[in-house]
Residue frames as qw, qx, qy, qz and C-alpha x, y, z in Angstrom:
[[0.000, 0.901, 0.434, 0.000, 0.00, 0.00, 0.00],
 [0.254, 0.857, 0.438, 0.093, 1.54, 3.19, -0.64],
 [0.363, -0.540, 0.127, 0.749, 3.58, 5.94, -0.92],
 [0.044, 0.123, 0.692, 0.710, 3.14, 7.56, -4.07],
 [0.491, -0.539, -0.042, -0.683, -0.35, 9.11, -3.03],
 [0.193, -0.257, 0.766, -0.556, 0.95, 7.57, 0.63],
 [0.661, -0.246, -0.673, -0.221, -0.86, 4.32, 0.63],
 [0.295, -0.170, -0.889, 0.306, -0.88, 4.61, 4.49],
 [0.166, 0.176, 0.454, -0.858, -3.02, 6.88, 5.17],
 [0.676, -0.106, -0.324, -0.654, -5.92, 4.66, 3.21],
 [0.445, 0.187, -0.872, 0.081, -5.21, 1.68, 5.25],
 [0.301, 0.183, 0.636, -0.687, -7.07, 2.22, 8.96],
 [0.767, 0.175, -0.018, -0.617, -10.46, 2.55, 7.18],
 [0.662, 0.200, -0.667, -0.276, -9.69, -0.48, 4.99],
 [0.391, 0.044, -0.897, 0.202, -8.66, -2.92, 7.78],
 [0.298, -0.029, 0.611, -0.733, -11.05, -1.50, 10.65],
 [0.669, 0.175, -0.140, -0.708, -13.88, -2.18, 8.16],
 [0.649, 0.256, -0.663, -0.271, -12.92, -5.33, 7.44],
 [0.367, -0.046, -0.868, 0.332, -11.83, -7.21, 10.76],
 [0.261, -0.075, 0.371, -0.888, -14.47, -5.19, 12.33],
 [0.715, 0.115, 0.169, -0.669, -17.28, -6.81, 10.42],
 [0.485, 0.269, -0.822, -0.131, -15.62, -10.21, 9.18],
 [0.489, 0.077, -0.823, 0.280, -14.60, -11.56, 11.95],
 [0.508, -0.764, -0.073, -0.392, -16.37, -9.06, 14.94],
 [0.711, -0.231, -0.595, 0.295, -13.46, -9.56, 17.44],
 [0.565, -0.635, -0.276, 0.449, -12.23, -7.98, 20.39],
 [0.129, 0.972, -0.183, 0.077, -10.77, -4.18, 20.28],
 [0.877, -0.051, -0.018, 0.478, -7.19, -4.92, 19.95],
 [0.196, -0.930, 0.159, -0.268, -4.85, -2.44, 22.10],
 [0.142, 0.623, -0.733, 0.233, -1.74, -2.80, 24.09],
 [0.633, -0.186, -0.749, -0.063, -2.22, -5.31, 26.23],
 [0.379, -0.725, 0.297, -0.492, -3.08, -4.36, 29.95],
 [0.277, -0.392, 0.851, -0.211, -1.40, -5.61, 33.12],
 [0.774, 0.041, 0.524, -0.353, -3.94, -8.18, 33.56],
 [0.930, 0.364, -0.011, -0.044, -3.24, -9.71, 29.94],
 [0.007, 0.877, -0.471, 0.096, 0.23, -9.29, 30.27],
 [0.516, -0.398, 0.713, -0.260, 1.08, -12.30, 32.53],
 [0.826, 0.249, 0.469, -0.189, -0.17, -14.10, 29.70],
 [0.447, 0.819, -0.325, -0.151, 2.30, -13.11, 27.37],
 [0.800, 0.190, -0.561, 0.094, 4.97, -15.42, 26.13],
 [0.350, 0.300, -0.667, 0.586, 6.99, -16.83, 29.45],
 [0.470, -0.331, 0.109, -0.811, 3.80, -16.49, 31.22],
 [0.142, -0.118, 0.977, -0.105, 2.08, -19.90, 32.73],
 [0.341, 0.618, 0.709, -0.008, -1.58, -19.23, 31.50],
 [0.293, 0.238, 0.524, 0.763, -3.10, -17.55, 28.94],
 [0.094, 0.470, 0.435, -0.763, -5.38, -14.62, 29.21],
 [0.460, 0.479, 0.597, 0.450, -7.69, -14.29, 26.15],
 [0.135, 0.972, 0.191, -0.015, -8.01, -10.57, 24.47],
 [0.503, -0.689, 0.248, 0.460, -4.53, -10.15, 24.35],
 [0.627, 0.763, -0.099, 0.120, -2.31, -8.91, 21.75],
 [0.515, -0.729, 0.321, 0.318, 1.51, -9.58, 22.16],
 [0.548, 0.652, -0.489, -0.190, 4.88, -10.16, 19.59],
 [0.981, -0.042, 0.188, -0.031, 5.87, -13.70, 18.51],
 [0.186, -0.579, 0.710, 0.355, 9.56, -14.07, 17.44],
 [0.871, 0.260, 0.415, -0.051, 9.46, -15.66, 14.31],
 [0.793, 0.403, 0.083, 0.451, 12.67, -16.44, 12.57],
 [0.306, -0.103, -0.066, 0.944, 14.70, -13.10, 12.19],
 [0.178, -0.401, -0.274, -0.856, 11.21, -11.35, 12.01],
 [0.306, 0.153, 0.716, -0.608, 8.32, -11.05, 14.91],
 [0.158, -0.428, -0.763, -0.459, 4.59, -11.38, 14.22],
 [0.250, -0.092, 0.465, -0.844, 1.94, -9.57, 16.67],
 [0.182, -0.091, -0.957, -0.208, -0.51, -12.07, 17.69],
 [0.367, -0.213, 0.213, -0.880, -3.95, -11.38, 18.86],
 [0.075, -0.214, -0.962, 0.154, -6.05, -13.99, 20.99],
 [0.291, -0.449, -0.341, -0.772, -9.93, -13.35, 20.90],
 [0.246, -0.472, 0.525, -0.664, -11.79, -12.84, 23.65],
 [0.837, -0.137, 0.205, -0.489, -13.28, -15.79, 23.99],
 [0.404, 0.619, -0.666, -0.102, -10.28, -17.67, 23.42],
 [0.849, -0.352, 0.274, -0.284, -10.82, -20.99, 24.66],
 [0.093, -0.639, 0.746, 0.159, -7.11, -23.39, 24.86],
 [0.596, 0.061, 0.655, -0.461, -9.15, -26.22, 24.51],
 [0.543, 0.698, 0.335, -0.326, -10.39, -25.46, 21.01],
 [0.593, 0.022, 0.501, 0.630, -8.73, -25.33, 17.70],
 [0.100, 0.806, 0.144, -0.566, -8.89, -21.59, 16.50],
 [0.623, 0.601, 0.172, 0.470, -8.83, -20.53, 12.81],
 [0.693, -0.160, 0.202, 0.673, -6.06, -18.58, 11.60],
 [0.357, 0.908, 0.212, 0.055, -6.17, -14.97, 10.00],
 [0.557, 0.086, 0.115, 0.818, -3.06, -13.76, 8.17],
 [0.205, 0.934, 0.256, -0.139, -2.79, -9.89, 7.60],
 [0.674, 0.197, 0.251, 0.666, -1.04, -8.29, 5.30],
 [0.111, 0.845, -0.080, -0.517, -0.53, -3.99, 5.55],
 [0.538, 0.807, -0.020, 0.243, 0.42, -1.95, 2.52],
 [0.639, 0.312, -0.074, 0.699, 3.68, -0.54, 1.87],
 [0.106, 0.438, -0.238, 0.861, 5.26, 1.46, 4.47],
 [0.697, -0.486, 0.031, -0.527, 2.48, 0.12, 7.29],
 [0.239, 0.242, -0.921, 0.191, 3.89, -1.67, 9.89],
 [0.480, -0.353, -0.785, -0.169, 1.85, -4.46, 11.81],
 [0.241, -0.341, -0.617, 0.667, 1.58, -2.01, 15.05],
 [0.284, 0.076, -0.165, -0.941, 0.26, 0.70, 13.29],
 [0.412, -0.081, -0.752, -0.508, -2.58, -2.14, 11.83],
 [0.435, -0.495, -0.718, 0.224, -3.24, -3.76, 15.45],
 [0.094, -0.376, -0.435, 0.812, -3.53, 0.13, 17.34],
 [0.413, 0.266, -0.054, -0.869, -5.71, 1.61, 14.77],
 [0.371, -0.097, -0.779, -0.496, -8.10, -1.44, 13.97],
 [0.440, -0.131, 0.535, -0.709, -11.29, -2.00, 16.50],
 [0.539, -0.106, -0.694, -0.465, -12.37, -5.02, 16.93],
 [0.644, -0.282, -0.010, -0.711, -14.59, -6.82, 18.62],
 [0.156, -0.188, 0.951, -0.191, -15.15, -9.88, 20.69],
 [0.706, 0.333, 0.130, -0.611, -17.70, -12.38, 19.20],
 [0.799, 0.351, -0.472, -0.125, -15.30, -14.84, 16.64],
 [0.838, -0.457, 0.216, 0.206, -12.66, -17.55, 17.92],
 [0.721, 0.633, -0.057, 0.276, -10.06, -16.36, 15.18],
 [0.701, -0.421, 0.090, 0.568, -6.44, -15.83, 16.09],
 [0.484, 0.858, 0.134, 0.106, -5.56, -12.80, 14.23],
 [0.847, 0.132, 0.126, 0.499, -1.94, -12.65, 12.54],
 [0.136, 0.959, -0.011, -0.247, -0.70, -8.77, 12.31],
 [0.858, 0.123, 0.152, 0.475, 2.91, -9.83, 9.60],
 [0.163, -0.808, 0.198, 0.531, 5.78, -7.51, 9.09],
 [0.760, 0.599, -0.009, 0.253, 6.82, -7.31, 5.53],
 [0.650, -0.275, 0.004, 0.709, 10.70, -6.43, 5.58],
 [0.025, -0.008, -0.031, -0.999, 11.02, -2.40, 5.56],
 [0.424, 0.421, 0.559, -0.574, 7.43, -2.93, 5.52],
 [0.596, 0.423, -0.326, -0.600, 6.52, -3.91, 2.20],
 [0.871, 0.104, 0.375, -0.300, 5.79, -7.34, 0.18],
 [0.435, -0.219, 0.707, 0.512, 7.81, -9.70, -1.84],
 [0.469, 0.673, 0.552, 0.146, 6.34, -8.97, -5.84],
 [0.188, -0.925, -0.197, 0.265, 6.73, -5.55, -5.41],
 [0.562, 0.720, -0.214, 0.346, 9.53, -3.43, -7.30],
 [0.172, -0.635, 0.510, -0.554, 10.54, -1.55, -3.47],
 [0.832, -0.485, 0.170, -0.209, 10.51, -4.95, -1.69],
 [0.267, -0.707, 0.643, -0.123, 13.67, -6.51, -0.15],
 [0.526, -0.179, 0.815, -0.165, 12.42, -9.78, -0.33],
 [0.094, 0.106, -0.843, -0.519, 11.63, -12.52, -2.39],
 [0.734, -0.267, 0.105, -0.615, 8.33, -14.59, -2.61],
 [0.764, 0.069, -0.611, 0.193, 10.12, -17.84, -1.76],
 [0.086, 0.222, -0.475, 0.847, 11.74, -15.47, 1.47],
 [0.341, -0.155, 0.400, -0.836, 8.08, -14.11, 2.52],
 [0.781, -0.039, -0.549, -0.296, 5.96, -17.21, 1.69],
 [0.731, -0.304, -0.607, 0.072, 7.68, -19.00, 4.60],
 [0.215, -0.267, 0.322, -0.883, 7.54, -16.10, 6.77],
 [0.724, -0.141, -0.048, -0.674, 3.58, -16.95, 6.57],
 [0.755, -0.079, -0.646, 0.084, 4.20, -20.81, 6.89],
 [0.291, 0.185, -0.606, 0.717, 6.43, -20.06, 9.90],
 [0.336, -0.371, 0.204, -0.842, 3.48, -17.71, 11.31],
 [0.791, -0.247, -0.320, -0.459, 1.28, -20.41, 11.29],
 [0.758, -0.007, -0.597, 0.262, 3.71, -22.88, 12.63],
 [0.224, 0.245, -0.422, 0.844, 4.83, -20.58, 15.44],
 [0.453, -0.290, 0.156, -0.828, 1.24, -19.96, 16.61],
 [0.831, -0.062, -0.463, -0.303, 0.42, -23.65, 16.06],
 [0.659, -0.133, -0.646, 0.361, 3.12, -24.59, 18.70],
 [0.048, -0.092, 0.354, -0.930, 1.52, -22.01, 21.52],
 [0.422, 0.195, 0.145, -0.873, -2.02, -22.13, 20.41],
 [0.491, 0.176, 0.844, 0.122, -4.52, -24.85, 19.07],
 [0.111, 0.221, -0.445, -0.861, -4.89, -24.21, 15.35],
 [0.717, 0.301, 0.629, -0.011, -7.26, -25.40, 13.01],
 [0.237, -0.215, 0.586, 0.744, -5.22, -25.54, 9.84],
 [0.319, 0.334, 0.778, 0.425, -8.05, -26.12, 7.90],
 [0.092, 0.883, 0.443, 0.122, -9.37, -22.74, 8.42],
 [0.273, -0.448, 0.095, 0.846, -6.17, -20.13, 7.95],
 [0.372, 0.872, 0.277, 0.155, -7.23, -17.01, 5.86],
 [0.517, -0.351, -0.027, 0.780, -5.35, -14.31, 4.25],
 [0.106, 0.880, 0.447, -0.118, -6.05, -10.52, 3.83],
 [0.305, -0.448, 0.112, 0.833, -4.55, -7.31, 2.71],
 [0.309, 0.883, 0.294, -0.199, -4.65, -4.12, 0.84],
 [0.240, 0.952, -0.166, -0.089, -2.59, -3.02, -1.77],
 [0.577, 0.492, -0.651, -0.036, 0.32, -4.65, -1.69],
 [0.376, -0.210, 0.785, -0.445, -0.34, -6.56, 0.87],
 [0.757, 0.317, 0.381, -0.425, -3.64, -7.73, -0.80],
 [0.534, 0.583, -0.601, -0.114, -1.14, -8.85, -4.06],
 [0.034, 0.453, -0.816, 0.358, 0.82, -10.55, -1.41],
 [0.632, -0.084, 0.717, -0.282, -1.97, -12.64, -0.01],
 [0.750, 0.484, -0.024, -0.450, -3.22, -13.38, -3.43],
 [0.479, 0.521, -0.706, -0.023, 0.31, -15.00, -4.06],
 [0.337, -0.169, 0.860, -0.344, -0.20, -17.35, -0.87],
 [0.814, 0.358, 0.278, -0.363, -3.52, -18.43, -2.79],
 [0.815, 0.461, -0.246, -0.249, -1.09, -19.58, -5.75],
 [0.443, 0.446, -0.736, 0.252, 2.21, -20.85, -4.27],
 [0.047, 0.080, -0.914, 0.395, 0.59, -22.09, -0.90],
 [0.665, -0.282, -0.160, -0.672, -3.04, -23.36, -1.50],
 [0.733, -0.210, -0.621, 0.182, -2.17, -25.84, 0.89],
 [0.205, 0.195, -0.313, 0.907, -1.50, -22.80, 3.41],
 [0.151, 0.086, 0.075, -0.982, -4.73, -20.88, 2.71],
 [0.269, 0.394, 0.875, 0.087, -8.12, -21.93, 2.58],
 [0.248, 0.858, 0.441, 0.091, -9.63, -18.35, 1.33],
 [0.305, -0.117, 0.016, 0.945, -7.86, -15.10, 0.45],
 [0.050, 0.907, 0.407, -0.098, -9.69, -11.56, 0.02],
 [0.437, -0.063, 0.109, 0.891, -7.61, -9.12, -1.65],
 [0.043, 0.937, 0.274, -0.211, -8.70, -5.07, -1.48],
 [0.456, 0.889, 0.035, -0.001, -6.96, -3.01, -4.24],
 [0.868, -0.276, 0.393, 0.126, -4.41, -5.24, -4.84],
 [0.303, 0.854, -0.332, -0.262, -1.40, -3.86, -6.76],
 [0.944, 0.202, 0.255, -0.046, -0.42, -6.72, -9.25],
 [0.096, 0.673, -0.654, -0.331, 3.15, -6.43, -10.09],
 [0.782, 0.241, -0.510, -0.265, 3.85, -10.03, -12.64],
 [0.465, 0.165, -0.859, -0.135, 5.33, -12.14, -10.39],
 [0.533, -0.094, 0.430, -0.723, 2.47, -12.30, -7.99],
 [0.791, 0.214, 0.092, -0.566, 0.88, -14.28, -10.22],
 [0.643, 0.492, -0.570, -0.143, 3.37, -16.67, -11.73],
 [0.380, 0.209, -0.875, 0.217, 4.12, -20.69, -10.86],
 [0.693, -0.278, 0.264, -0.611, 0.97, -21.11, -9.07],
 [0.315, 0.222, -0.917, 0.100, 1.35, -24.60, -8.21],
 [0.029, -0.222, -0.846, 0.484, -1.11, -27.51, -6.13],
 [0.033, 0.525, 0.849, 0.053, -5.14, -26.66, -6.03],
 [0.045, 0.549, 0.204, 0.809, -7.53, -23.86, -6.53],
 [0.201, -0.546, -0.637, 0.506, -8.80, -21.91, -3.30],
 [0.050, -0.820, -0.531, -0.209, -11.44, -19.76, -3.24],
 [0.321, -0.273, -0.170, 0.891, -10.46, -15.98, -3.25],
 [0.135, 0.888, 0.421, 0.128, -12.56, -12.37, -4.00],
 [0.476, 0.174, 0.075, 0.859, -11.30, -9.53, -5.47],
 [0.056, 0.902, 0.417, -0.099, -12.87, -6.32, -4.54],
 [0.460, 0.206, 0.286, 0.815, -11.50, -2.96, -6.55],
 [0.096, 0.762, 0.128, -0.627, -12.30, 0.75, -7.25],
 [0.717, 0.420, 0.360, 0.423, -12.77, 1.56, -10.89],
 [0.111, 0.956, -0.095, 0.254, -11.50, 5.14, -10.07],
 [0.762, -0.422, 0.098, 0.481, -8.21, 3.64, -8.04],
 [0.473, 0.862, -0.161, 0.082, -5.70, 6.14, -9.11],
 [0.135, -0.761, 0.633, 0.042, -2.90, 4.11, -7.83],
 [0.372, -0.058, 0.893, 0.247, -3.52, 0.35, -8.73],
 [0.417, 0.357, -0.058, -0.834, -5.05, 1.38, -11.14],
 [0.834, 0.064, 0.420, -0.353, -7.97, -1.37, -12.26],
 [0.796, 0.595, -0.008, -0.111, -6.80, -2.00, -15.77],
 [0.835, -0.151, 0.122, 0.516, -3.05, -2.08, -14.74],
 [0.003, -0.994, 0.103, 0.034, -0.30, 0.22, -15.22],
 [0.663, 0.091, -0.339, 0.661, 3.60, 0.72, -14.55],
 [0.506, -0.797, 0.163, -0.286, 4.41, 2.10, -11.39],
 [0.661, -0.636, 0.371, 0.143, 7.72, 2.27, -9.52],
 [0.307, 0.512, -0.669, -0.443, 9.01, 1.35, -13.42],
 [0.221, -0.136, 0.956, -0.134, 7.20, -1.60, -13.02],
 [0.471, -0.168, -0.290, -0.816, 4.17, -2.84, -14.77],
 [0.315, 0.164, 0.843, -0.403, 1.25, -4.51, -13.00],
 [0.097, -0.217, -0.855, -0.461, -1.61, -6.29, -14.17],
 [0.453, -0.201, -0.451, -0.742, -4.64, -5.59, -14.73],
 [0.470, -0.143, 0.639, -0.592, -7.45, -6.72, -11.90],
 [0.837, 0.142, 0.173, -0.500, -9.37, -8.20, -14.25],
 [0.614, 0.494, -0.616, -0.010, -6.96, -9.91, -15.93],
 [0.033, -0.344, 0.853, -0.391, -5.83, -11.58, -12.56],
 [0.658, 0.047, 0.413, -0.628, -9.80, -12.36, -12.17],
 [0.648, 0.541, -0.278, -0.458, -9.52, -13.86, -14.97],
 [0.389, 0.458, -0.786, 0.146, -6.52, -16.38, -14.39],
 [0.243, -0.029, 0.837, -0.489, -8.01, -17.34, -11.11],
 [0.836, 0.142, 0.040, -0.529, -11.12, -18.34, -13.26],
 [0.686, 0.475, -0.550, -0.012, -8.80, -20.55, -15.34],
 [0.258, 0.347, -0.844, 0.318, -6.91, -21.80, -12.23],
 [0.553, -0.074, 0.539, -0.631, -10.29, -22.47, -9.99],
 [0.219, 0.268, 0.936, 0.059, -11.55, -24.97, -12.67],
 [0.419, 0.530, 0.304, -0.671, -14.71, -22.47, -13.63],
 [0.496, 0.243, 0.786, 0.278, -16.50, -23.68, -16.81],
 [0.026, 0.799, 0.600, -0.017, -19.03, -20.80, -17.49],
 [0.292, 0.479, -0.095, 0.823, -18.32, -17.21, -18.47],
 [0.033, -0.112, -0.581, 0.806, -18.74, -14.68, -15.83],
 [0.206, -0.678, -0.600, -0.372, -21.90, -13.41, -15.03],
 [0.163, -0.301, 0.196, -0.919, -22.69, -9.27, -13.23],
 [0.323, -0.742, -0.555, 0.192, -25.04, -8.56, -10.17],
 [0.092, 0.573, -0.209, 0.787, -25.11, -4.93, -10.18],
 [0.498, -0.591, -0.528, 0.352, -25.77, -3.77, -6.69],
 [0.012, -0.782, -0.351, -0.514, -27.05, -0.44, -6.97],
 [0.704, -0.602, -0.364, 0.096, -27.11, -0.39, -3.33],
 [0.745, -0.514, 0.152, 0.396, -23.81, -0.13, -2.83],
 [0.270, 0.871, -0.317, -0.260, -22.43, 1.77, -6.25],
 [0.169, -0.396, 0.858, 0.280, -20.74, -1.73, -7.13],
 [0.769, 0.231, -0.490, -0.339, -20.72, -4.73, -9.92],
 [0.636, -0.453, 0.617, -0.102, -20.64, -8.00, -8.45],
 [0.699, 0.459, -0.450, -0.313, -18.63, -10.60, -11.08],
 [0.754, -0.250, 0.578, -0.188, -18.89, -13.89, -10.52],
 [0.291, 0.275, -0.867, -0.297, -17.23, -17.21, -12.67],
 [0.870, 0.079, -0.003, -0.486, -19.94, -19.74, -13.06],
 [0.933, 0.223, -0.282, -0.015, -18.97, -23.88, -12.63],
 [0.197, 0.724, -0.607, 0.263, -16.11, -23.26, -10.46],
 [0.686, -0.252, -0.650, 0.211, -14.82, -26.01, -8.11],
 [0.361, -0.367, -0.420, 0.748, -13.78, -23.11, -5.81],
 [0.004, -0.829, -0.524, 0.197, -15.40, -19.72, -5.70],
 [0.414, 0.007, 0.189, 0.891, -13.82, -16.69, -7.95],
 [0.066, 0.859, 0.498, 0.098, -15.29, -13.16, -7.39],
 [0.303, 0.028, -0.019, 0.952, -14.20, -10.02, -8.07],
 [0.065, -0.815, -0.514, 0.259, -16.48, -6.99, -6.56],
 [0.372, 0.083, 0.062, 0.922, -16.07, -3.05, -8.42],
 [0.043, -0.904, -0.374, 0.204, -17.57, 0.02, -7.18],
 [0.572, 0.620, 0.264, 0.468, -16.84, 3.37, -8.91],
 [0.023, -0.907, -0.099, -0.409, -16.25, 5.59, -6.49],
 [0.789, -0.580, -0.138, 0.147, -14.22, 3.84, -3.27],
 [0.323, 0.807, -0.394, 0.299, -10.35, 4.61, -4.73],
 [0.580, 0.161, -0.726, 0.334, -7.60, 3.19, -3.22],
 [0.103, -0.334, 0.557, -0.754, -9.43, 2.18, -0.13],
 [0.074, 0.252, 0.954, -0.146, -12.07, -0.24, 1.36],
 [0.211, -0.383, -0.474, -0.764, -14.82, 0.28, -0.09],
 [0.478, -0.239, 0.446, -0.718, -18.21, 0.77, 2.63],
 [0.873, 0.059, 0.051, -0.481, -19.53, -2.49, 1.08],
 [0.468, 0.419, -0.757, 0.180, -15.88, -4.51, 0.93],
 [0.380, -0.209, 0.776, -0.458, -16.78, -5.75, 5.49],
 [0.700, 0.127, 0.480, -0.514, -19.92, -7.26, 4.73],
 [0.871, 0.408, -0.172, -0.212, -19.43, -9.03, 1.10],
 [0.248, 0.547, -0.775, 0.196, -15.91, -9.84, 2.24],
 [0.421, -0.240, 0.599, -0.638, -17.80, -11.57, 5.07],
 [0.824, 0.159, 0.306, -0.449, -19.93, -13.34, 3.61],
 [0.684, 0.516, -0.510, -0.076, -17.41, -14.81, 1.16],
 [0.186, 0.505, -0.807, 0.243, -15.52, -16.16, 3.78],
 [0.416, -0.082, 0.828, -0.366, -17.86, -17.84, 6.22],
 [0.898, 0.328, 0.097, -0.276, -19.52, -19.43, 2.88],
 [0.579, 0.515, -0.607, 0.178, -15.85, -21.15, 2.87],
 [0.381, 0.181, -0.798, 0.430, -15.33, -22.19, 6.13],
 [0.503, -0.582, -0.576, -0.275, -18.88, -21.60, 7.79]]
């Protein structure tokens, strides 16, 4: 996400909306005394807490929900900030809510940015098993249930999960990408099954722009064009087929026949930023994947 019309300062909206009404957890703040003691080195766990996980030469910030129960096998939620957003900024200015059992992931990109990317450090071989790692790292603290990790982001972040959907569908069981800046090799050597993912865009984005571009001297692709590939890689038989939604100032496009779900959601007016109708359709995509 951003620099170049400063991609952080669209990010707060995007992510409050989103984990606010996905998932509905817990407001996620420093941790007070009382959760503290539960932090690593601690002997019990205190749920609502938010602390950092050492993970490799990088941390993670990990957030337990309130109703975290040790007992239980909690899905997984990657997150991915934009360029130049680090993962504290994401957990102090997102409000959420208590209400899911998710374990929510807050990742550091190195300098803060994503492997694809022209300005990233890393590779996607490098930040790929970052995300493995996360998972592993929470798995040996926390009961997981693998079969329900998700991953999110905006902007280059939201590129970045989109590449976990092709080089680790054995990782991810749904991705949700929000104006998702498609540099080529995001998309390339997808490898192992299709998993169900939803684009959602701005056709007025004036920084990933929808139709693609070059930026940073770099060109990216086209949204639809990516919608497009993930028809081709989901198995979908059927051309697409539109739902406007007036409602909401967006097209919903859907691939028809797919083994996995492929949607891609554009409203005309949101620009590089969650749209007001990106919580609730993002929502529903996901818990029709993993209920």
């Amino acid at each position: 996400m951003f620099p170049l019309v400063s991609q952080t300062k669209y990010l707060c909206p995007v992510l409050v909306a989103v984990f606010t009404l996905i998932f509905s957890l817990g407001m996620i703040s420093p941790a007070p005394a009382s959760a503290r003691s539960s932090l690593p080195g601690s002997s019990r766990v205190v749920p609502d807490a938010t602390y950092s996980l050492a993970v490799g030469q990088r941390d993670v910030l990990v957030s337990l929900p309130a109703d975290y129960d040790p007992a239980k096998a909690h899905p997984v939620l990657l997150t991915f900030g934009g360029w130049g957003v680090g993962p504290e900024e994401v957990a102090r200015t997102t409000g959420l809510r208590a209400g899911s059992d998710a374990i929510i992931a807050y990742a550091r990109g190195v300098d803060n940015a994503w492997a694809g990317a022209p300005y990233a450090r890393t590779g996607l071989g490098e930040d790929t098993a970052y995300a493995r790692a996360i998972v592993e790292t929470i798995a040996a603290r926390h009961p997981v249930d693998r079969a329900r990790v998700y991953a999110i982001g905006h902007s280059n972040g939201g590129a970045f999960a989109m590449a976990l959907a092709c080089r680790a569908p054995d990782l991810v069981a749904g991705v949700v990408s929000v104006s998702g800046m498609f540099y080529h090799p995001i998309d390339e050597d997808c490898s192992g099954n299709g998993v169900p993912v939803m684009l959602i865009h701005a056709g007025n984005d004036d920084v990933a722009q929808i139709r693609g571009g070059v930026r940073h001297g770099a060109p990216f692709r086209s949204t639809y064009e990516i919608f497009d590939r993930w028809g081709t890689r989901n198995g979908c038989l059927s051309a697409t087929t539109d739902r406007p939604r007036p409602a909401v100032d967006a097209t919903h496009r859907v691939w028809l026949g797919c083994h996995t779900e492929t949607e891609l959601v554009v409203s005309e007016s949101a620009g590089h930023q969650w749209p007001r109708h990106a919580p609730a359709l993002a929502r529903d995509f996901l818990s029709r994947q993993f209920g």
